[in-house]
C-alpha positions in Angstrom: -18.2 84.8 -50.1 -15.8 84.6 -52.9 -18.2 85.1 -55.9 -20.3 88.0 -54.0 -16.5 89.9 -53.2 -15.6 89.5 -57.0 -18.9 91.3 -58.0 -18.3 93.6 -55.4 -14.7 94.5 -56.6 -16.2 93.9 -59.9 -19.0 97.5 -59.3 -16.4 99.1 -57.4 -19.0 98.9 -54.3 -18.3 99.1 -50.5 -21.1 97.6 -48.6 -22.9 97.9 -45.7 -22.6 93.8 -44.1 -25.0 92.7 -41.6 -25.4 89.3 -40.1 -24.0 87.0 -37.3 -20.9 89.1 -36.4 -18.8 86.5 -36.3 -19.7 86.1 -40.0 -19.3 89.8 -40.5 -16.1 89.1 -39.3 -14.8 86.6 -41.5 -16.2 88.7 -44.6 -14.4 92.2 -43.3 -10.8 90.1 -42.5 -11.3 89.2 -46.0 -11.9 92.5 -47.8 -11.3 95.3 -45.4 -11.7 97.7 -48.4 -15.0 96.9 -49.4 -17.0 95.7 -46.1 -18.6 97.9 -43.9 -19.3 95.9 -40.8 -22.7 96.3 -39.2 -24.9 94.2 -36.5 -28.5 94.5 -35.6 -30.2 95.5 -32.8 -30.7 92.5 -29.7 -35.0 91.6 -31.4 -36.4 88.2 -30.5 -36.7 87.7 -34.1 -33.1 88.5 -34.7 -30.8 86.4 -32.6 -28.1 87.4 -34.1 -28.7 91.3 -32.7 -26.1 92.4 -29.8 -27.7 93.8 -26.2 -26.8 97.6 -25.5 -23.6 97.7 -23.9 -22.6 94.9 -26.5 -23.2 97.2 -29.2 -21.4 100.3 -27.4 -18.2 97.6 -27.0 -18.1 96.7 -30.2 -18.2 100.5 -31.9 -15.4 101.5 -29.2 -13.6 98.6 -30.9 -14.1 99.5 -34.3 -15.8 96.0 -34.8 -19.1 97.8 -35.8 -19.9 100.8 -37.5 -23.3 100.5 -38.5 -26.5 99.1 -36.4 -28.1 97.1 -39.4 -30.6 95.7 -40.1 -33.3 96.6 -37.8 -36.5 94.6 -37.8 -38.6 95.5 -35.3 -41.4 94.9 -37.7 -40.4 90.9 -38.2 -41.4 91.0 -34.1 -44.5 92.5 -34.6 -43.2 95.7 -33.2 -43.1 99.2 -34.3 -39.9 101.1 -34.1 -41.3 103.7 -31.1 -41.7 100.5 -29.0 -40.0 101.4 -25.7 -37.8 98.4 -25.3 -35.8 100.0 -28.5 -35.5 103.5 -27.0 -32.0 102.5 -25.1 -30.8 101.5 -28.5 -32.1 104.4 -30.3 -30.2 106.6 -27.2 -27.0 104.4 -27.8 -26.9 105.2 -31.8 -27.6 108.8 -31.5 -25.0 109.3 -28.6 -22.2 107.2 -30.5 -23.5 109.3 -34.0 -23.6 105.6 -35.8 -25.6 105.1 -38.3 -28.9 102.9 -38.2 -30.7 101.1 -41.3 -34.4 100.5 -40.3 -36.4 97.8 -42.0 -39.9 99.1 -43.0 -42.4 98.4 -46.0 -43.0 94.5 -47.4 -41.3 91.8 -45.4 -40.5 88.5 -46.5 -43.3 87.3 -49.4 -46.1 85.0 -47.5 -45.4 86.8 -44.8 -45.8 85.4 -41.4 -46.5 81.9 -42.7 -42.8 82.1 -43.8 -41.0 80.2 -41.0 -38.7 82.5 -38.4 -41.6 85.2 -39.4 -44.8 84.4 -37.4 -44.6 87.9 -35.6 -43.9 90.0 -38.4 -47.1 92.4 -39.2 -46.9 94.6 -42.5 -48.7 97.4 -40.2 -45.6 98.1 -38.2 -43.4 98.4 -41.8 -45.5 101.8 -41.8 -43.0 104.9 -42.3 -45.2 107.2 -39.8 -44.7 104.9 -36.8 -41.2 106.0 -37.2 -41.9 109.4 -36.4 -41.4 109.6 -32.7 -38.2 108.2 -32.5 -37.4 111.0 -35.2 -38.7 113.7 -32.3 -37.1 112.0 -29.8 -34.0 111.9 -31.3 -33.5 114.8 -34.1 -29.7 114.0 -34.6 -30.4 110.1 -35.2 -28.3 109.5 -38.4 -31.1 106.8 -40.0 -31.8 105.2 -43.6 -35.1 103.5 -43.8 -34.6 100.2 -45.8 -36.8 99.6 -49.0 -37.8 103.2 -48.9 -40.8 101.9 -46.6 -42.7 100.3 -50.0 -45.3 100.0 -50.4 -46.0 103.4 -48.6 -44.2 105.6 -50.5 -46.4 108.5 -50.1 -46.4 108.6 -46.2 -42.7 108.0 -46.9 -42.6 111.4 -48.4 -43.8 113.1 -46.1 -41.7 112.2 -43.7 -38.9 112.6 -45.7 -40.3 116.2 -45.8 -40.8 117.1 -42.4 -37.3 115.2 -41.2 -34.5 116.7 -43.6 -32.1 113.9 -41.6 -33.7 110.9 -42.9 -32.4 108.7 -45.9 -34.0 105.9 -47.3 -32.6 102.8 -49.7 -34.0 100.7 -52.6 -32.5 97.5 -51.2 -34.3 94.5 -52.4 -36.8 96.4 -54.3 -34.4 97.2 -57.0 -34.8 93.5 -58.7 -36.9 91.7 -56.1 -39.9 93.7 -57.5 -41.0 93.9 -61.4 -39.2 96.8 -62.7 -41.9 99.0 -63.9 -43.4 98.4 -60.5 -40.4 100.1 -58.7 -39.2 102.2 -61.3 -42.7 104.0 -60.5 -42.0 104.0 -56.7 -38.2 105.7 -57.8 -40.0 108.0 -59.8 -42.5 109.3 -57.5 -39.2 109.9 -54.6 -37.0 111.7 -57.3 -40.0 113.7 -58.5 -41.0 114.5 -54.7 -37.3 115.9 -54.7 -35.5 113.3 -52.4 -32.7 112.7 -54.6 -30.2 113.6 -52.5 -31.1 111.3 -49.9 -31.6 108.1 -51.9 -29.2 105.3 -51.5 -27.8 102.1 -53.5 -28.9 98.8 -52.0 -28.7 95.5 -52.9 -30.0 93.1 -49.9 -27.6 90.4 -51.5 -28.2 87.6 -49.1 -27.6 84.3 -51.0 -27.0 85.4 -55.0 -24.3 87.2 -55.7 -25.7 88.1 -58.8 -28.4 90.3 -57.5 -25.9 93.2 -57.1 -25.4 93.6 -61.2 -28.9 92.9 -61.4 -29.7 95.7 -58.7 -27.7 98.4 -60.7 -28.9 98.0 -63.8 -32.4 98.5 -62.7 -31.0 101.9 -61.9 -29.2 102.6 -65.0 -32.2 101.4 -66.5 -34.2 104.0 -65.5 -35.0 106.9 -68.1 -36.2 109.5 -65.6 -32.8 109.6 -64.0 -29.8 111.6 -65.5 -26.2 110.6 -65.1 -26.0 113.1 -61.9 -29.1 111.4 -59.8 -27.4 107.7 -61.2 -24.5 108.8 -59.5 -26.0 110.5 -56.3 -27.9 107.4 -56.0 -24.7 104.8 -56.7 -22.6 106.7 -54.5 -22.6 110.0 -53.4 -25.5 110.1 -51.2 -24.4 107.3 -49.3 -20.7 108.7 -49.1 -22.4 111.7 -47.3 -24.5 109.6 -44.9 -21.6 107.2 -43.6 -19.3 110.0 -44.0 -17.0 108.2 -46.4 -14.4 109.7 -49.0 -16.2 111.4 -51.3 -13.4 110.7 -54.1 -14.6 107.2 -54.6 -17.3 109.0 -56.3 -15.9 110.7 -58.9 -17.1 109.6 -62.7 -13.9 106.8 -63.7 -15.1 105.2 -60.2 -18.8 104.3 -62.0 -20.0 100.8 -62.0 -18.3 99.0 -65.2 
């Protein structure tokens, strides 16, 4: 905890936590400014996740403000499942935000252990679609950008001018040609603007530097779509202070 909070006041970054809330907990008490305290979804392969009228508790409390991260794909099920409507219901009538895993899951798979269920079929962007009709004002950032299915992730970033995505993970846990092409292919499909900074730091603090210069790295991207990316797009999405954006407030 101590070494990830000193890179995080290090970047400047506020950051979406998820886990066992009362390990959210602890990290918020100890940096209100820069932890933004989220919980997942109630999934037999999260058991960590909070039922429904948990979750409404806990966002009338100000304990959570974002439903992260989703994985109904580690269960082998896609996000239209109907045992997830009453959650999808719950975040669109609260207006809290949801990050939705979809693309690559753990590598190995389901012969990691905890993963047996997971299918890469149900990381597909397009099962995500009905929940999008269903529920047209659900504020929702797909995790990983969906990878390796960028394409299909365009267009539903096309039809659905709502949706966000992140690079989360992808960012270092990838070779850097490999998803500097992916990054490409998004900016030059015209989703800038709904692009956001992820890390997925679970156990090295050290992936967060290591995450943004793989951005800054990037030659296709001027100092505007760096900074939509680092910050401004999410400001807009969480509906954050926008000043925390400005150009002194840039990674250092």
């Amino acid at each position: 905890m101590q070494q990830t909070l000193a890179v995080l006041t290090r970047y400047n970054v506020r950051a979406v936590t998820s886990g066992p809330l009362e390990q959210v907990t602890k990290w918020r008490a100890a940096a209100p400014d820069r932890i933004i305290p989220a919980t997942p979804f109630k999934l037999p392969s999260e058991p960590e996740g909070q039922p429904v009228l948990e979750l409404r508790r806990l966002v009338s409390e100000g304990k959570v403000t974002v439903f992260a991260e989703v994985g109904p794909q580690y269960a082998g099920m896609s996000p239209a499942d109907p045992a997830l409507e009453p959650y999808w219901a719950l975040a669109g009538e609260l207006d809290i935000p949801v990050g939705l895993h979809m693309g690559e899951g753990p590598p190995g798979g389901r012969n990691v252990e905890g993963y047996s269920a997971n299918r890469v079929k149900m990381g597909s962007p397009l099962l995500l679609e009905d929940v999008l009709v269903r529920h047209p004002k659900l504020r929702i950032y797909v995790m990983h950008y969906g990878s390796p299915f960028v394409d299909d992730m365009i267009a539903l970033l096309y039809s659905y001018p709502h949706l966000y995505v992140d690079v989360a993970q992808n960012d270092w846990g990838f070779p850097r040609k490999h998803f500097h092409a992916q990054l490409r292919r998004l900016i030059e499909a015209g989703f800038g603007k709904r692009i956001l900074f992820g890390s997925d730091q679970m156990i090295w603090p050290d992936t967060i530097g290591l995450a943004i210069e793989t951005i800054q790295s990037a030659d296709f991207l001027n100092e505007e779509q760096k900074r939509d990316i680092f910050c401004r797009n999410a400001a807009r999405f969480l509906r954050l202070d926008l000043s925390g954006c400005a150009a002194n407030a840039k990674p250092k």
